[in-house]
N, C-alpha and C positions, 0 to 999 in steps of 0.2 A: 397673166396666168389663166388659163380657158379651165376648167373644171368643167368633169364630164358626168354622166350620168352614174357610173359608181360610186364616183365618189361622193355626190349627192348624198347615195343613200348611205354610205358608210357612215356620213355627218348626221344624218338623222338617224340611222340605227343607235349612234352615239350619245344622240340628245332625247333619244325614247322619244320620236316621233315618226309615226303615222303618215307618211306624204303620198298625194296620187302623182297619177305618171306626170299629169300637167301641172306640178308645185314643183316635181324635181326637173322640169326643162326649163321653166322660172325662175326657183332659187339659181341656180346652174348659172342663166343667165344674169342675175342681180351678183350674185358671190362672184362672177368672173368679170363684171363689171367694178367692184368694189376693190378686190386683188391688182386688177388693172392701174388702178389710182394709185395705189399703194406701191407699186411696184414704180409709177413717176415720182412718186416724193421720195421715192432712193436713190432717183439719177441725181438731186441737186446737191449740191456741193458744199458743203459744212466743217469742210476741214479747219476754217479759220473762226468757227463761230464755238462762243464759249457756253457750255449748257447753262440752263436757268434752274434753279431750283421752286422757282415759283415768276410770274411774270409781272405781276398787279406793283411793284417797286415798294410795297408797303415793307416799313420795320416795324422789329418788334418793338410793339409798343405796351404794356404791360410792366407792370413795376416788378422790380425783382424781390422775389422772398428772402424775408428775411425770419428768422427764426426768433420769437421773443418771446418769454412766459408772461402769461396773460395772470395768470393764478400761483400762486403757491397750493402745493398739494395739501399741505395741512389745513391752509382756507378751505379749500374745496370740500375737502372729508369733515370739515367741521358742518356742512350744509347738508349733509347726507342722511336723511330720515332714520336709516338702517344700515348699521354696521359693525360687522364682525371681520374682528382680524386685520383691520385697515383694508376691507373687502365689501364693494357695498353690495346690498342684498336687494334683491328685487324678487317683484311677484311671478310665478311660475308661469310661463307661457305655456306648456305642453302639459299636459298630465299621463300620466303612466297607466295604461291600462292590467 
């Protein structure tokens, strides 16, 4: 796909860039160089290939969670310096003007 000088600049109108005449017969030419590649790895033929969701063959490796109480709440609330209403209190971060 050849891209031409319009559409150069509609690409950078769009990317709020600034390009002189010799960036946009440049880009022009790298962008329809790049298009060109892209447009060969559509010719090859994939119908029998099964997609990858990743390629590196790694498993999960990672232990699975498991959910166990470490504490009972009433231990914990008994270590609580400050506490009202089984509510623990802490010191005021913000102050109110």
């Amino acid at each position: 796909m050849k891209l031409d000088k319009a559409q150069i600049e509609h690409l950078a109108n769009l990317a709020k860039l600034d390009i002189s005449e010799e960036e946009k017969e440049k880009y022009a030419e790298q962008l329809s160089s790049i298009l060109e590649y892209v447009d060969k790895l559509n010719e090859i033929d994939t119908k029998n290939i099964e997609p990858l969701s990743q390629v590196s063959g790694a498993i999960d490796v990672l232990r699975p969670d498991v959910v166990k109480q470490c504490f009972s709440q009433e231990k914990v609330l008994a270590e609580v310096p400050d506490l009202e209403k089984r509510q623990i209190k802490v010191k005021k971060v913000f102050e109110h003007k």
